[in-house]
N, C-alpha and C positions, 0 to 999 in steps of 0.2 A: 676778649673779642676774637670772633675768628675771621681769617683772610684766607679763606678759601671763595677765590672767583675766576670766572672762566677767563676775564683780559686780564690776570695778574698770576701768570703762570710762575713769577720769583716770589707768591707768598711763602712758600716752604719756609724763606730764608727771613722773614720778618720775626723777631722775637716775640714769643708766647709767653706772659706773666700770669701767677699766680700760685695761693693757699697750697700746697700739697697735703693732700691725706692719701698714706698708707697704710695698707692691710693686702694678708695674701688671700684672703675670701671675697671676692668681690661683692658676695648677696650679704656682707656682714658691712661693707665700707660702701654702698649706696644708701645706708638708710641712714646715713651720717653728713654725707655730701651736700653742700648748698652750690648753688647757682655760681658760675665765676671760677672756682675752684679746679688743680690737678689732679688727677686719681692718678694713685701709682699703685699697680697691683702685678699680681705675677700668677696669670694666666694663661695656659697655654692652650689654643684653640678658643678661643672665646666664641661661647655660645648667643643665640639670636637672644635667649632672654637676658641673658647677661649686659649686654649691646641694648637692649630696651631699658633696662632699668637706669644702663647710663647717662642715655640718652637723655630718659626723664630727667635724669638728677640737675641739668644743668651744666656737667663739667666743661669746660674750654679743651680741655686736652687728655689724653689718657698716654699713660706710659707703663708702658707694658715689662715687665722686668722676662718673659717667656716670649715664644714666637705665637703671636695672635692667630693666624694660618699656619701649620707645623708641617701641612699637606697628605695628612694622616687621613682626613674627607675633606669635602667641599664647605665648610664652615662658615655661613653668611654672618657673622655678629661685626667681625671688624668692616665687611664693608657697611652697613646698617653705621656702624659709629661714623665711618671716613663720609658717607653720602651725607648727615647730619649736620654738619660742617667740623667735627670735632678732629682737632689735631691729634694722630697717634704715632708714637714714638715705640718703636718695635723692638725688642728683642736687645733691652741695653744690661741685662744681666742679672743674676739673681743677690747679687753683692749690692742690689739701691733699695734691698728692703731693707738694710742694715745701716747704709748711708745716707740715705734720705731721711730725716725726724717728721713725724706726722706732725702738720699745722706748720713748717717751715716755708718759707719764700724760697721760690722756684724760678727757675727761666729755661724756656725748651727754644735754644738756638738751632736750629737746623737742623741736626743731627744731636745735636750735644744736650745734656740735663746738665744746667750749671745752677749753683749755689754756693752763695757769698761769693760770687765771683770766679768760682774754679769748677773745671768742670767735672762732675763726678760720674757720669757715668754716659757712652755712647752706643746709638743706635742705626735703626734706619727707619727713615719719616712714611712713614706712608698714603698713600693716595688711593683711588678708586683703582688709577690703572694698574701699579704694581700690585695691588690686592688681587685681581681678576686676573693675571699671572698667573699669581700661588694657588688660585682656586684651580682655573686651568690644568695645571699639574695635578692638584689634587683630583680630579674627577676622574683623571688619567690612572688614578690609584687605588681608587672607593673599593674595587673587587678585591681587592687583598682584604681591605677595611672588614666588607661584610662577610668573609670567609671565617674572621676570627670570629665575628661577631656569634656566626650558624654553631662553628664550632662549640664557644660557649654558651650559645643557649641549651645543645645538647647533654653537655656535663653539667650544666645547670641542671637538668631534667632529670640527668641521671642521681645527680647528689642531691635533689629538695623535691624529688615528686611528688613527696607530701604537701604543697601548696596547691598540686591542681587535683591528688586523689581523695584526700582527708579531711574532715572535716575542721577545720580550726574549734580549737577552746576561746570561747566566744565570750567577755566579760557579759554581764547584765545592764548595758545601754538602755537607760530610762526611757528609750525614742519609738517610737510606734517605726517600722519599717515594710513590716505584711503589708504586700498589694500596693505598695505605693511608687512613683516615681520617686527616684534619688537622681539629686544634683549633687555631684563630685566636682569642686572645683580644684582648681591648682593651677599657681601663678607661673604657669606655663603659657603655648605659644597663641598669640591672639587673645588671653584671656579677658580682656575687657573687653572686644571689638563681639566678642560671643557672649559675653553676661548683657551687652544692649541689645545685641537682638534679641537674644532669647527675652526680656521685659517688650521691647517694641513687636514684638510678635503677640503677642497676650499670654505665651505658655507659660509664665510664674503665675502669674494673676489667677488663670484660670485652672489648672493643674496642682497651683498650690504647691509642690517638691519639696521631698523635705532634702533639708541644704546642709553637706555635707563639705565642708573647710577644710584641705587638705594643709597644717600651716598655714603659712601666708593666704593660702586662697580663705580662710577666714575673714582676713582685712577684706578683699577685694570684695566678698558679700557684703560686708559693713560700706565701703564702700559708694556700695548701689542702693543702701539704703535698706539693706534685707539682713536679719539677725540669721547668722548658720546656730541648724540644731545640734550639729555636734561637729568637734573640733579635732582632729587625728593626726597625728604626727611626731614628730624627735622635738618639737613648740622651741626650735630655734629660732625662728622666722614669721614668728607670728607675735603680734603685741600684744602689753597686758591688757588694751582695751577689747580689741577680740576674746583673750582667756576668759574675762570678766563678767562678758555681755550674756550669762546665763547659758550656755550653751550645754552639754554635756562634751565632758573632757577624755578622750583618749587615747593613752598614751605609745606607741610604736616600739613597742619589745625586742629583744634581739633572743635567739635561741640561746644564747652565751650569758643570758640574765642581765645583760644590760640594758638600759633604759634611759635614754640619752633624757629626756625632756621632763625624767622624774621630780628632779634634784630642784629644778626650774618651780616646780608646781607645788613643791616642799615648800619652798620658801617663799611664796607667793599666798601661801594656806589655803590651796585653793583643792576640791575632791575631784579624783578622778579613779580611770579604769585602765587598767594594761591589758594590751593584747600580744603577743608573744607570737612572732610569724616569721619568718625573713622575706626578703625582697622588700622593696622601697615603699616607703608612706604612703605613697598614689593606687601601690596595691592593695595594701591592707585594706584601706577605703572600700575597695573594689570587694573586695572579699569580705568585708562585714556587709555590707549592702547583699551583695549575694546570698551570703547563706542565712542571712535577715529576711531572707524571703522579698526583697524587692521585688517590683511589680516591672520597673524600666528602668536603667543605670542610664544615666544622659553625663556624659563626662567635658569638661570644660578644661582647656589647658592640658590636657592630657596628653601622652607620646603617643604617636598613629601614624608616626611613619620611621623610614628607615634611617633620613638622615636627623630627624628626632629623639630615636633611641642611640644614633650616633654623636649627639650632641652632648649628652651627659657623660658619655667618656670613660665610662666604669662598668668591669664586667654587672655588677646588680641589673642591670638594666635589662638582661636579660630576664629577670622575674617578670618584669612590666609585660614582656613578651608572650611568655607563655600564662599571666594571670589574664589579659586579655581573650585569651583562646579559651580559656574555661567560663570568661561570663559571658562571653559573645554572642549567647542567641539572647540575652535583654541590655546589651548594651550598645550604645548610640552615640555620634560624638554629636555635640550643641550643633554645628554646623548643619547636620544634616535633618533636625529636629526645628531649626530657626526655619528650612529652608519649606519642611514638608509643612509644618503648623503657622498657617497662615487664618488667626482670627480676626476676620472682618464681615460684614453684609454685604454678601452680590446685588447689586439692582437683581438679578433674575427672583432671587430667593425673597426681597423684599417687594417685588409687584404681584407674586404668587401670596402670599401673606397677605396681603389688601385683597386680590380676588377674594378669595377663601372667607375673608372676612365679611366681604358684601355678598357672597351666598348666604353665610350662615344667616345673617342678617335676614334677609330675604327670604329662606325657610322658617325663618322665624314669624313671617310677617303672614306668612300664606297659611301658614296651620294655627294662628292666632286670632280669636274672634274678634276681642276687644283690639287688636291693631290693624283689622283690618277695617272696622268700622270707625277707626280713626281716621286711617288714610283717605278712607273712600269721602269722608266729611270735611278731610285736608284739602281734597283735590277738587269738591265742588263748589268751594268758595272761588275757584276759580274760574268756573264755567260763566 
């Protein structure tokens, strides 16, 4: 249960029970998580998606074994957890992924993580306001942040220019791509809130897109009810019912010959394609569509801003940066596709259509012998 309320400012100190499940992956230990239950994970800076999928998950509490705000950026995932009502125990060490047993009985007193009665490991609790503190500070710091970031996008450029001069070895994708719109999705930021409008808009229905699954963002088409045509990534994070569901399969290569999501697809006996690039899944995406001849790249969940590619925390992200700047004259994020593609009927456009109607009508009537000797025999029964 949580006790977070505005007239009960001593909730902090009311005892939190429950399940503990730990993992130091958080997108590996949410898809395990039920309702009720502690996450204890060892996260440093927790990301907004991170903090969304927690959210989802149902946990009562999250215990952070890293500093959730480290004030490296402005990081919103832990406040997103703390506004939720979810108790977070901050920064109690990286010694509780070893003492804590995953599916043990927990209790988050105050400050303290006790189990069987002793307590194994201490923190600090945090709240909205200490949170917005550490962001505080951190906003105070972000120009350092994005000076390293510029830096290594640079050296990025310099050591892999080959991802925005050359063309990629491109496997043989069974998938029609010439001319057409590509939806990229990926279980990034708003990605639901952007796959409903874009259906509530009419743009899938009417546009048809072929629907590209970046991992996880396979599930989320399934989802909504929409089968992705192909699937592309490390297929960590994706499930066998996405692998399954007919799609074409491919696989995210490393220049170094590895192939994280091979081994996955071996044993599953399921066919697929490798494509051999660096920079992250969400690019490669990007760059098969591209040089697949797409017609429009409409991207969902995708990084598009600064403290977005600061959120992943890992120089790669820089690829994300500069792959965007080479598909950028047909690429679109959902947002602003939901916002311009508005399919409905104007009253204006449906009382010109009724005009138009009753002329044609009526040209019809004036250069037709046999209707007009109908009308004229209609209208003297009246007389």
């Amino acid at each position: 249960m949580l006790f977070r309320r505005e007239d009960a400012p001593d909730a902090v100190d009311l005892p939190i029970f429950g399940t503990a499940r730990v993992d130091r992956r958080t997108k590996d230990l949410v898809k395990r998580l039920v309702p009720g239950e502690i996450a204890v994970i060892d996260h440093a800076d927790i990301d907004r998606v991170a903090a969304e999928t927690l959210v989802e998950s149902g946990v009562v509490a999250v215990v952070n074994a890293a500093a959730s705000v480290t004030g490296r950026y402005p990081n919103l995932g832990p406040l997103l957890i703390v506004n939720a009502g979810i108790a977070l125990l901050d920064g109690v060490g990286s010694k509780v992924m070893e003492l804590v047993d995953d599916g043990a009985e927990v209790t988050i007193l105050g400050n303290d993580l006790v189990v069987d009665g002793a307590t194994c490991a201490s923190g600090e609790r945090q709240d909205a306001d200490s949170i917005e503190v550490s962001l505080d500070v951190a906003r105070q710091r972000v120009n350092r942040e994005l000076e390293k970031f510029a830096a290594n996008t640079l050296e990025y450029l310099r050591k892999e220019k080959h991802l925005l001069v050359d063309d990629l070895d491109l496997p043989d994708v069974p998938v029609e791509f010439q001319n057409r719109h590509v939806l990229v999705v990926v279980r990034g930021h708003d990605y639901k809130d952007d796959l409903r409008v874009l259906q509530r808009s009419g743009y899938l229905a009417e546009m048809q897109p072929l629907l590209v699954g970046v991992d996880g963002g396979a599930d989320a088409l399934l989802e909504m009810g929409r089968k992705p045509d192909v699937v592309i990534g490390d297929m960590d994070s994706v499930s066998e019912e996405a692998l399954r569901c007919g799609a074409a399969l491919v696989v995210h290569a490393y220049r170094d010959g590895t192939a994280p999501g091979a081994q996955r697809l071996d044993d599953l006996g399921l066919r697929y394609q490798l494509l051999v690039a660096t920079g992250t899944s969400e690019d490669v995406a990007m760059l098969l569509a591209e040089n697949k001849g797409a017609e429009l790249i409409v991207a969902v969940g995708t990084h598009n801003s600064m403290v977005e590619f600061l959120d992943k925390g890992r120089a790669g992200m820089a690829s994300t940066f500069l792959v965007r700047m080479k598909v950028g004259p047909i690429l679109v994020d959902a947002k602003g596709v939901s916002r311009l593609y508005q399919h409905r009927v104007r009253k204006r456009d449906l009382t010109m259509l009724v005009v138009a109607a009753f002329i044609a009508l009526l040209v019809i009537v004036l250069v037709s012998e046999p209707l007009r000797l109908f009308v004229r025999g209609f209208l003297l029964q009246f007389k």
